[in-house]
C-alpha positions as CSV (number, residue, x, y, z in Angstrom):
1,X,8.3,4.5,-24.3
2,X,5.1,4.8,-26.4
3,X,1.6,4.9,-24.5
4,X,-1.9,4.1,-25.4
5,X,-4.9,6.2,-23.8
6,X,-6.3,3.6,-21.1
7,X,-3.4,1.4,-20.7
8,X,-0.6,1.1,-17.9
9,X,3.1,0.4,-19.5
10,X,5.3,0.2,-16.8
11,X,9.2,-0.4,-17.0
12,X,11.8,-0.5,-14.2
13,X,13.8,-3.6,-14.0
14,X,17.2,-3.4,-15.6
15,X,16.1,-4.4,-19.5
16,X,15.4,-2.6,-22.2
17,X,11.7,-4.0,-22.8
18,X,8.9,-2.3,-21.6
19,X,6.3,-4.4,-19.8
20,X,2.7,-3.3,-20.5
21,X,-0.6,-3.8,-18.4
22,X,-3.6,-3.5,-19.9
23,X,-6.5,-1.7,-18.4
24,X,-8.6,-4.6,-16.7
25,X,-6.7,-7.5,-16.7
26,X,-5.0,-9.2,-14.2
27,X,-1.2,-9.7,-15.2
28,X,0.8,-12.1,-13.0
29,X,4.5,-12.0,-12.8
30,X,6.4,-15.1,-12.2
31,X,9.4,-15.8,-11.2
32,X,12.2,-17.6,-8.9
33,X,13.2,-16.0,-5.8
34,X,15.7,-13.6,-6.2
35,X,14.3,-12.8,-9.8
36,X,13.3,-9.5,-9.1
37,X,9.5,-9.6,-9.0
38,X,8.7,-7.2,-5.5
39,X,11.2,-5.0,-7.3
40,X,9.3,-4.8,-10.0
41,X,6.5,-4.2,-8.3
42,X,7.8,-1.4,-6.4
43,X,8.5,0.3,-9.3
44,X,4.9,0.4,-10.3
45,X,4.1,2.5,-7.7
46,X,7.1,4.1,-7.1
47,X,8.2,3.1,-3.8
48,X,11.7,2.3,-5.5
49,X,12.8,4.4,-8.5
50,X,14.7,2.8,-11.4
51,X,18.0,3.8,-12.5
52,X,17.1,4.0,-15.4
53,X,13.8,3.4,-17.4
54,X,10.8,4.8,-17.2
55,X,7.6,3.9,-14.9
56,X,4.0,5.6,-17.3
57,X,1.0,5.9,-16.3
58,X,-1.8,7.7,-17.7
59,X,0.6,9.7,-19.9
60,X,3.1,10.4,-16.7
61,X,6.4,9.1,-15.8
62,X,5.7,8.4,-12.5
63,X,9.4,8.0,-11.5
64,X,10.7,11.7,-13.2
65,X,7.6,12.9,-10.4
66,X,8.7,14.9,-7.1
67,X,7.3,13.0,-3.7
68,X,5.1,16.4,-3.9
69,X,3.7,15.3,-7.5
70,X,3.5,11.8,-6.8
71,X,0.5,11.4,-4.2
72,X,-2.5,11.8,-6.8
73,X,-1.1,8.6,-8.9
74,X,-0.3,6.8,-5.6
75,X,-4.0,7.3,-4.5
76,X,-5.7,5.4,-7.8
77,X,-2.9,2.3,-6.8
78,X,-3.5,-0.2,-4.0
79,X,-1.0,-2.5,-2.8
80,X,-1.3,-5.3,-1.0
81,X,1.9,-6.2,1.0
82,X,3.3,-9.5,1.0
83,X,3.1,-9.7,4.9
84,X,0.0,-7.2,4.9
85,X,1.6,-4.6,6.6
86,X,-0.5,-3.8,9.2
87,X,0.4,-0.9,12.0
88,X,0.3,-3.5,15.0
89,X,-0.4,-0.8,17.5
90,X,-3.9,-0.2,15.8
91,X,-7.0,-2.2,15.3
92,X,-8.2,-4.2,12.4
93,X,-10.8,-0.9,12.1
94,X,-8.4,2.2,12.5
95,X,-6.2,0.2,9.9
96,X,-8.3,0.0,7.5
97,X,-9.9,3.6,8.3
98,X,-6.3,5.1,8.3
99,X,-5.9,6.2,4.3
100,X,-9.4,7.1,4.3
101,X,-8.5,9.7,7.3
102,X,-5.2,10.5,6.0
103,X,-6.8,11.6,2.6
104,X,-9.8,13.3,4.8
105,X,-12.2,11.4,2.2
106,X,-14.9,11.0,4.8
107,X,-16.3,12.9,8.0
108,X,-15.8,10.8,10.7
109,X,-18.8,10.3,11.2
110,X,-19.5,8.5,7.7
111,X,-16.2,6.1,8.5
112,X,-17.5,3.3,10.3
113,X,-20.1,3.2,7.8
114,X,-17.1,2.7,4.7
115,X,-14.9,0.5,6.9
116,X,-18.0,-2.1,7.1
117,X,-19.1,-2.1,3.5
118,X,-15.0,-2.8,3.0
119,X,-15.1,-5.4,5.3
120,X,-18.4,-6.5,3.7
121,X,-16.6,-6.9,0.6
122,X,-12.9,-8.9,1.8
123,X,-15.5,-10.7,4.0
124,X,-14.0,-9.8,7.4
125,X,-17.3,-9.1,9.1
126,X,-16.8,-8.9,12.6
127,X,-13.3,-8.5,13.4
128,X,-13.0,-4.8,13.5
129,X,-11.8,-4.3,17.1
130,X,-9.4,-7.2,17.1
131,X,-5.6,-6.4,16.5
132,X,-3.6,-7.6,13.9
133,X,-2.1,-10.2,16.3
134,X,-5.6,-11.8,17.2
135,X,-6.3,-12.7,13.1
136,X,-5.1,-15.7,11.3
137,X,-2.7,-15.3,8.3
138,X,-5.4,-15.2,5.6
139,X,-7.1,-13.1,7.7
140,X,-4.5,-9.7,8.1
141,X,-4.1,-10.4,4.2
142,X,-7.8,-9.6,3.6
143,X,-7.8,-6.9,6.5
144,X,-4.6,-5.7,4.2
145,X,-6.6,-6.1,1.1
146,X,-9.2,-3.8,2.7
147,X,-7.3,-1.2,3.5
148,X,-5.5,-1.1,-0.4
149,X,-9.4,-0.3,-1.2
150,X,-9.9,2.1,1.1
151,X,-9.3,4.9,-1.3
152,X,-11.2,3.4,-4.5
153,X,-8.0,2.4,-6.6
154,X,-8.1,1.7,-10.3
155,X,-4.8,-0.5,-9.7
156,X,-4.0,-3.3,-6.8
157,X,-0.8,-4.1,-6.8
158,X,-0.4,-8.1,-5.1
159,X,2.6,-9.1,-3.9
160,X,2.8,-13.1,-2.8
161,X,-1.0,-12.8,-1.8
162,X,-0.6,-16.6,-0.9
163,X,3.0,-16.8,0.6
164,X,2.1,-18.7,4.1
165,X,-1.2,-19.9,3.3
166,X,-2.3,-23.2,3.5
167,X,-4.2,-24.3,0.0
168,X,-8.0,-23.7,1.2
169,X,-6.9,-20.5,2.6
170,X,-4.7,-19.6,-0.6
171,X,-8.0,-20.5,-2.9
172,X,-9.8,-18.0,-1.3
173,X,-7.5,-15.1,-1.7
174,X,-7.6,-15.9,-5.7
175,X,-11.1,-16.2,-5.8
176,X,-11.3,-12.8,-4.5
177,X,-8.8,-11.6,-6.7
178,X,-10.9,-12.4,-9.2
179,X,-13.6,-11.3,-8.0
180,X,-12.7,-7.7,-7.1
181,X,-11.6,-7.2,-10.6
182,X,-15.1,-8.5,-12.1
183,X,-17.1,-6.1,-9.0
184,X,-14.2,-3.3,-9.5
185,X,-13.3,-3.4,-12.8
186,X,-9.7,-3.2,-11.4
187,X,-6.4,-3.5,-13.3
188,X,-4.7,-6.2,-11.2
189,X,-0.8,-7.3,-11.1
190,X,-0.1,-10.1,-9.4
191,X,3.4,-10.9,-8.4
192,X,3.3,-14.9,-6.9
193,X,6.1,-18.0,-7.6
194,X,2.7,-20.1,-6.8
195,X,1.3,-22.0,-9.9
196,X,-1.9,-22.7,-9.0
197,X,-2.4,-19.0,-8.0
198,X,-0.7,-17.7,-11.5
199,X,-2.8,-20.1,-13.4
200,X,-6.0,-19.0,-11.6
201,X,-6.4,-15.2,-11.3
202,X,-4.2,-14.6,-14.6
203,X,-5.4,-13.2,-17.8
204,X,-1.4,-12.7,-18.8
205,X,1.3,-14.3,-17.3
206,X,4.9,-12.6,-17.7
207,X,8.0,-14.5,-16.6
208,X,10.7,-12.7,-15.0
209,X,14.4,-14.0,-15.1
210,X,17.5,-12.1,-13.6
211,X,15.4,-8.8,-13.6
212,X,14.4,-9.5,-17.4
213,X,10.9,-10.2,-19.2
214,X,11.7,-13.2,-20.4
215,X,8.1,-14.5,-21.7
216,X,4.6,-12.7,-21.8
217,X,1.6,-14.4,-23.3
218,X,-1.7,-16.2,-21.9
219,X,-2.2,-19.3,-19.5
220,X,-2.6,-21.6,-22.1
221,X,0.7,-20.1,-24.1
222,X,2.4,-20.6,-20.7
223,X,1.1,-23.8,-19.9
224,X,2.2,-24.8,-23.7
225,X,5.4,-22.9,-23.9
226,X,9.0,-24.6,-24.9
227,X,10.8,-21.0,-23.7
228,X,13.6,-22.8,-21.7
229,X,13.6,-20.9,-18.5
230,X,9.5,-20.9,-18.1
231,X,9.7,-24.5,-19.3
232,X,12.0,-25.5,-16.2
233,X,10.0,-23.3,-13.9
234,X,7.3,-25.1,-14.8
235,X,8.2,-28.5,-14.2
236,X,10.0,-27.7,-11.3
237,X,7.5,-26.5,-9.3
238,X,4.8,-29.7,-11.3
């Protein structure tokens, strides 16, 4: 698979089309349950490995890379996990401070001062001695989304930032989408089966069917599209 200085092509799922994500934009992949989006996503950052394929970035194929070799990419890619994925037994703080101490970015001493300018920017102030327990559900996602910037990533990886929200709570979360990738710069991918979140944060949407690429193109092309299986998707969740 061909590259292009500054851009992300990543491929993975069982079809013989790369997908490509360009350097800046926020790409949202769609899809039905069961479709294969979180495995996708996976790939990107190789906590799966395809069987066959190839996963690029900046020049590498990240999945031909020993665990040894594979820590330097992982660093410059966030993920935020569907359910957040926060270590229960820790607080909101010591979650978000644990990459920064397992990468020994920081002193300790210059921690506390990081973990508040993160939680400055997911706008958590205040909650960083509660436990994971104690915070709402849109609350761990943006304590979550805190700790996948912990370590200054190029890429965030989303997947279902809005599964479990209700809609004022969902809104948020894409509005900071957005905005982290206008303060960032960040190269976002956004894996959701919600339409008003696609249709907010995306400057591509691809549709993923049966582990395929089915359709890649803008909002308006999706919103406009006659491609049969985006076309149902569409209307069925109207």
């Amino acid at each position: 698979m061909a590259m292009n200085r500054g851009l992300l092509p990543m491929a993975g799922v069982p079809s013989q089309a790369a997908l490509e994500v360009r350097a800046g934009e926020t790409l949202v992949i769609l899809g039905g349950s069961g479709s294969g989006k979180s495995v996708l996503l996976k790939h990107m950052n190789v906590l799966l490995r395809p069987d066959r394929g190839e996963v690029r970035f900046s020049g590498e194929n990240l999945a031909a890379l020993s665990e040894l070799e594979l820590p330097p990419f992982r660093r410059r890619i966030g993920m935020l996990f569907q359910m957040a994925a926060l270590f229960d037994s820790m607080t909101i703080f010591d979650n978000v401070a644990y990459p920064i101490r397992e990468w020994r970015l920081l002193p300790e001493a210059e921690i506390p001062a990081r973990v508040s300018e993160l939680f400055g920017v997911v706008e958590l102030d205040g909650t960083e001695q509660l436990a994971p327990a104690e915070l709402s559900g849109g609350m761990r996602k943006r304590a979550g989304l805190a700790r996948a910037l912990a370590l200054g990533p190029e890429i965030l990886l989303y997947d279902e930032p809005t599964t479990g929200l209700d809609p004022v709570v969902a809104q948020k979360i894409n509005l900071l989408i957005r905005d982290l990738q206008r303060r960032f710069g960040l190269t976002s991918v956004v894996v959701t089966h919600d339409l008003h979140s696609a249709f907010t944060v995306a400057d591509r949407i691809a549709f993923l069917h049966k582990g395929q690429i089915t359709f890649d193109g803008t909002p308006d092309e999706a919103r406009r599209t006659t491609h049969p299986l985006l076309r149902e998707f569409l209307d069925a969740a109207a």
